[in-house]
C-alpha positions in Angstrom: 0.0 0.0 0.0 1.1 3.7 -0.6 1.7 6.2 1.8 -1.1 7.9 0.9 -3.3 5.0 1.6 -2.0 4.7 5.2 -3.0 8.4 5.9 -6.0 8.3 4.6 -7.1 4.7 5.8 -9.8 5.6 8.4 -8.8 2.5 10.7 -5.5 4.0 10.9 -6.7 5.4 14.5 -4.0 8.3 14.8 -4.3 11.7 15.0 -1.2 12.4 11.8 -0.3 15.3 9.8 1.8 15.5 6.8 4.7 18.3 7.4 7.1 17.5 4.8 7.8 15.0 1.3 4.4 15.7 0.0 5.6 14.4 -3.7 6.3 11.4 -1.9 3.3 10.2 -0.7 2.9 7.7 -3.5 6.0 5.7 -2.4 4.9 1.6 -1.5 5.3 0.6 2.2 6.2 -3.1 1.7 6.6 -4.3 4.9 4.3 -5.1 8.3 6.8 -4.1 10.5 8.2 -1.1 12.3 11.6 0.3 13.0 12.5 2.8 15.9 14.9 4.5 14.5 17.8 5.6 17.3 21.3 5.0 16.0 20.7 6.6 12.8 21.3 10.0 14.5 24.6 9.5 15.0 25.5 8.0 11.9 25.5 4.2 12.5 23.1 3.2 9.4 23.8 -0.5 9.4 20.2 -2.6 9.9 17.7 0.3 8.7 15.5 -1.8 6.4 14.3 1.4 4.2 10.5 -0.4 3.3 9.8 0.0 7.2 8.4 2.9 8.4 11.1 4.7 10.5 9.6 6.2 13.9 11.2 8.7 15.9 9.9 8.9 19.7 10.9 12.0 21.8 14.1 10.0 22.8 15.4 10.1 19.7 14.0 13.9 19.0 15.5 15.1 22.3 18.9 13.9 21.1 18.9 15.4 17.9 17.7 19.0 19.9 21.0 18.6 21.8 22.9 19.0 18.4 24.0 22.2 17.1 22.8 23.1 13.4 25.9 21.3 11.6 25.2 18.2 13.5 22.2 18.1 12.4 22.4 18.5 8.9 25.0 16.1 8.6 22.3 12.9 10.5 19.8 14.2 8.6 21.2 14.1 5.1 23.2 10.7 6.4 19.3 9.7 7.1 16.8 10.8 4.4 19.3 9.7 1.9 18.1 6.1 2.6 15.2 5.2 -0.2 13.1 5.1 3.4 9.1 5.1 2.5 7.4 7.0 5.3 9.3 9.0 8.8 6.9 9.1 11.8 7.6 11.2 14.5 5.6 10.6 17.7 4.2 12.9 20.5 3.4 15.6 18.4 7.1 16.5 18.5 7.8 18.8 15.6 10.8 17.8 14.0 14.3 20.0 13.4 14.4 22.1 10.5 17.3 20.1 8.6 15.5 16.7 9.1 12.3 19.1 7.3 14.2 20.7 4.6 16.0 17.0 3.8 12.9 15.1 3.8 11.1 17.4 1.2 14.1 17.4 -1.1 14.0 13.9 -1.0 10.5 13.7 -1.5 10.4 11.5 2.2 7.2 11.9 3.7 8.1 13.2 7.3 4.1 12.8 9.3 4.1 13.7 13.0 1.3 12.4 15.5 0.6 13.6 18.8 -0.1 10.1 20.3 2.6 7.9 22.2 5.6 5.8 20.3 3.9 2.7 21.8 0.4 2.9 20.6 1.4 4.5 16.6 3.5 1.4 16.4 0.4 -0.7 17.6 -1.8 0.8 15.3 0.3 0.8 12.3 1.5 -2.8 13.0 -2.2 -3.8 13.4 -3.2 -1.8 9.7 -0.5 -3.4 8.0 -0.6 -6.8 9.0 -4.0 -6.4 8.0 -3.6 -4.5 4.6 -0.1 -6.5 3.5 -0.8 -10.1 4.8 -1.0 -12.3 2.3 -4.1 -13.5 0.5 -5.4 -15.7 -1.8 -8.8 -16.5 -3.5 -10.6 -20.4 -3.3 -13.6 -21.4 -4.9 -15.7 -23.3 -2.3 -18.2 -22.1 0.4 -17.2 -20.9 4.2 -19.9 -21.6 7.0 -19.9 -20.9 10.2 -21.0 -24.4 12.2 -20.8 -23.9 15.8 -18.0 -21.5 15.9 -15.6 -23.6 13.5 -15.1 -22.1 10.1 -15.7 -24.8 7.9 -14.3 -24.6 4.1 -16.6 -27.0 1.7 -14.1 -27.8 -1.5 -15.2 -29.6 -4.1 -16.1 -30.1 -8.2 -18.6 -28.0 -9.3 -22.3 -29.3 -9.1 -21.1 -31.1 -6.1 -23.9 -29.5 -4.0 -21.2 -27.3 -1.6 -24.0 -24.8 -2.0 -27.0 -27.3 -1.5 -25.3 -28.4 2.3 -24.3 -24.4 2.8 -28.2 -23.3 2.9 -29.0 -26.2 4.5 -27.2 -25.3 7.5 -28.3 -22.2 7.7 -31.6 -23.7 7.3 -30.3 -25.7 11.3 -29.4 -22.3 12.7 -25.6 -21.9 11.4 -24.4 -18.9 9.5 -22.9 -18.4 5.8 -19.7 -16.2 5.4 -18.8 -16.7 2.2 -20.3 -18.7 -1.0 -18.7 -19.6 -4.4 -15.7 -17.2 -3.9 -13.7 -16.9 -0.9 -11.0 -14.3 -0.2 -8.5 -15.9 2.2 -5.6 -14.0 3.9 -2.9 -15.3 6.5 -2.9 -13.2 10.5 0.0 -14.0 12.3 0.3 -16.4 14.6 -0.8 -19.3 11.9 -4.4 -18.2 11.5 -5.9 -18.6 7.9 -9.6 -16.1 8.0 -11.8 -16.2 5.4 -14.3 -13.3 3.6 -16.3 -12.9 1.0 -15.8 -11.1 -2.3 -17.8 -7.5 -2.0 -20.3 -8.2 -4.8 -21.2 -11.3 -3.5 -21.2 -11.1 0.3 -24.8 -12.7 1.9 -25.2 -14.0 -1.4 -25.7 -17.7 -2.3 -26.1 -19.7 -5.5 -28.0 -22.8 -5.9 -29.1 -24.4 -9.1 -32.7 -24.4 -10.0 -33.2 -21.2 -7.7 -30.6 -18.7 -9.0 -28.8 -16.0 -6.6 -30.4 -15.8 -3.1 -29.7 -12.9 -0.1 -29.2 -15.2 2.6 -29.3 -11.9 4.8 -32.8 -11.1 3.4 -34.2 -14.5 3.7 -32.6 -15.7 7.4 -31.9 -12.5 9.1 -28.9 -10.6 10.4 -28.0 -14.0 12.4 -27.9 -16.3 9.6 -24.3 -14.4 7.8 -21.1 -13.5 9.1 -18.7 -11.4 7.6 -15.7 -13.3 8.2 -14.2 -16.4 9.7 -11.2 -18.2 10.9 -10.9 -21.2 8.8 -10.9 -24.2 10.9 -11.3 -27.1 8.7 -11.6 -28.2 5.7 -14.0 -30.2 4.6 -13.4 -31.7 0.3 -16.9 -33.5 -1.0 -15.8 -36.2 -3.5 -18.1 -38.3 -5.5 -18.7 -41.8 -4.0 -16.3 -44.4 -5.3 -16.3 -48.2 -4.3 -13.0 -48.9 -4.3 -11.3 -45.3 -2.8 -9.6 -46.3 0.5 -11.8 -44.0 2.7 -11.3 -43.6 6.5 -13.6 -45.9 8.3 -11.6 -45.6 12.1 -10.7 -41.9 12.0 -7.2 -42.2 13.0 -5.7 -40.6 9.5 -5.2 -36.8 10.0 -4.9 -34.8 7.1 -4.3 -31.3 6.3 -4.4 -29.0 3.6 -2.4 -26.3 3.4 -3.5 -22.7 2.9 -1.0 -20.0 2.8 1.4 -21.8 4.3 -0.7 -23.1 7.3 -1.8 -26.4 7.8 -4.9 -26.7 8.4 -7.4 -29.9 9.2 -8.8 -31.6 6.2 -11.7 -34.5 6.0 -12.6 -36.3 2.7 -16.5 -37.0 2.4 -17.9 -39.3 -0.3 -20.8 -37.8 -1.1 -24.0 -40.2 -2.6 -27.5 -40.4 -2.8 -29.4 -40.9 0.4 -26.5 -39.3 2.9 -26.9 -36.3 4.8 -24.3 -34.2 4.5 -25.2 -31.1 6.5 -25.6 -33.4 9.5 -22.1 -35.4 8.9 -20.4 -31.9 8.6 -22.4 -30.9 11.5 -20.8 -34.0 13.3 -17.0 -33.2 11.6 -17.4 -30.1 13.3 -18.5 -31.2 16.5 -15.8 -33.9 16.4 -13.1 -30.7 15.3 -14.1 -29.2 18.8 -13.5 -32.5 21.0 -10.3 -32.3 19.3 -9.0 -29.1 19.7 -10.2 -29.6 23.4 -7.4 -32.5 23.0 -10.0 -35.4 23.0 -9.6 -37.8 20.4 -12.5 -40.4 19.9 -10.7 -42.6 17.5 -7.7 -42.8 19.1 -9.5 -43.7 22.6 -11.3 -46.5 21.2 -8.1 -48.1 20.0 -6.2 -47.9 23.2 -9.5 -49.5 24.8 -9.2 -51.6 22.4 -6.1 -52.9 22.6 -6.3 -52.4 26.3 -8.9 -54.9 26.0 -7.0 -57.0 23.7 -3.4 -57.0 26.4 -5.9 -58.3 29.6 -7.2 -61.1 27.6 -5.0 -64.8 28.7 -2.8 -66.3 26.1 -5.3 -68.8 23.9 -8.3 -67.7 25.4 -11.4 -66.1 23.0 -13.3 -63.3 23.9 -17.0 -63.3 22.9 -19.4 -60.6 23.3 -22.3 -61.5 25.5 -26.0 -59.7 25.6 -26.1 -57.4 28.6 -29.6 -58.0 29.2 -31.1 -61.5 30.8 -33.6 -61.1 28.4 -31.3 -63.1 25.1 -31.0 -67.0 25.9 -28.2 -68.1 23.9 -29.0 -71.6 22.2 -26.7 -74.5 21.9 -25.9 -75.6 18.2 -27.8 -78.5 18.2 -30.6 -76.3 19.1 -32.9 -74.6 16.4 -32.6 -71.2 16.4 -36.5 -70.5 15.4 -38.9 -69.7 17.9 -41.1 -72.8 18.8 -44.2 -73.2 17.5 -47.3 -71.4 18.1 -50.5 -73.5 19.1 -53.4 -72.7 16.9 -55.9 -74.7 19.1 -58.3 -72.1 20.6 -58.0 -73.3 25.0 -61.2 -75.2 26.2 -63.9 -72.9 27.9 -64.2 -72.4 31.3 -67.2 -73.7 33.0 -69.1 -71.1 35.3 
């Protein structure tokens, strides 16, 4: 993003005016981070990374007040002669008049803002992670199913849409349909968004484009999402190895972050909104660090381990109410008599 972008970006939260290097506001700021520039003043320039913005606190300004004029001329043409993109100055401090006159000769926008070193470098970090973190665009559709952002992938004419408005028929919320904007937030987080001309929109064949904020309400949609899990629809082949235990973790990645991935075969007569319902109540036992699968093995195997060498376990009814029959014995219920009983005398 440009300088000019920054200043004018109304999240930007700071109080900023421009005071010198107008001509420069178009310069790119290519980097989330921010430098506090204290060395430079007296001439050690090693480590300035000139796509950072530079930020000088009232440390750094009271310094450069306690050199004469010469002194100062010489750090500030040492300091604007850096390609740097954008000078802040903090506290509302305003700045010498050689660090001034070199930044609009260099075309160096030089902003002051009255607020504290600690909160500008808060709020630009938090802008510019925003505004530079990278991004990418997936075709699918992003639902909200109790709180776990779940990312249906799939071929087209799938029916990624079809389970979508079904669960928002069951009282879960649609963030994004058909194209999703996704960008990467520090620390490994992956969110998700919809694309402006087609946010609280939804497309299902038969029925065209729908305003799932018209038809469900405010609390069906959601603007964005952290993307949770991933959910890929495939069509239903016999002889595909799926997971029948639930042991196999998978993961996709997405802008370089791994994130959970389950592979449903999708045929006629199963219900997928309810087994993505279940994949995401099963996403929230496991992030709670319970693992269902994994428990039923150990008890398994548990089970297995107490058993003595050559002997056979074999399941037995709980209830009294089974009789087991010996192998000689038929199996079918005996017969039923058809003879109507005797009447009772009075």
């Amino acid at each position: 993003m440009s300088v000019r972008e920054l200043l004018d970006d109304p999240h930007l939260g700071l109080n900023v005016r421009l005071v010198a290097g107008a001509a420069g506001l178009g310069r790119e700021i290519a980097h989330s981070r921010i430098q506090k520039s204290g060395l430079v003043l007296v001439g050690h320039l090693h480590g300035v990374v000139p796509s950072r913005i530079q930020v000088l606190g009232e440390t750094e300004l009271s310094y450069a007040e306690s050199l004469n004029e010469e002194q100062q001329a010489a750090a500030a043409l040492a300091f604007f002669s850096l390609p740097l993109s954008c000078v802040v100055v903090t506290r509302g401090v305003d700045p010498p008049r050689p660090f001034c006159l070199e930044a609009e000769r260099t075309g160096t926008p030089l902003v002051v803002c009255t607020e504290r070193s600690s909160q500008v470098i808060a709020s630009l970090h938090t802008l510019l992670d925003e505004r530079l973190a990278p991004r990418t665009r997936v075709h699918g559709v992003l639902v909200d199913v109790f709180e776990v952002g779940v990312l249906l992938l799939g071929k087209s004419g799938i029916g990624k849409s079809e389970c979508a408005l079904e669960l928002v028929m069951r009282g879960h919320r649609l963030v994004a349909d058909d194209v999703i904007e996704c960008d990467y937030r520090p620390p490994g987080m992956v969110f998700g968004q919809p694309a402006a001309l087609l946010r609280h929109h939804i497309e299902v064949r038969g029925l065209g484009i729908l305003n799932i904020k018209d038809l469900f309400g405010v609390t069906a949609i959601r603007d964005r999402k952290r993307v949770d899990l991933v959910v890929e629809l495939q069509l239903w082949q016999p002889d595909a190895p799926y997971d029948r235990i639930g042991l196999e973790d998978r993961y996709r990645d997405v802008l370089g972050v791994s994130v959970r991935e389950v592979v449903l075969p999708v045929r006629p007569g199963r219900n997928m909104s309810s087994i993505i319902e279940i994949a995401a109540r099963n996403e929230l036992l496991r992030q709670a660090g319970h693992h269902p699968a994994r428990e039923f093995v150990k008890n398994l195997e548990q089970g297995l381990l107490r058993a003595e060498p050559g002997e056979t376990r074999s399941f037995r009814p709980p209830s009294s109410q089974f009789r087991a029959y010996s192998p000689t014995e038929s199996s079918a219920p005996p017969p039923v008599s058809l003879t109507p009983p005797p009447e009772r005398k009075s």
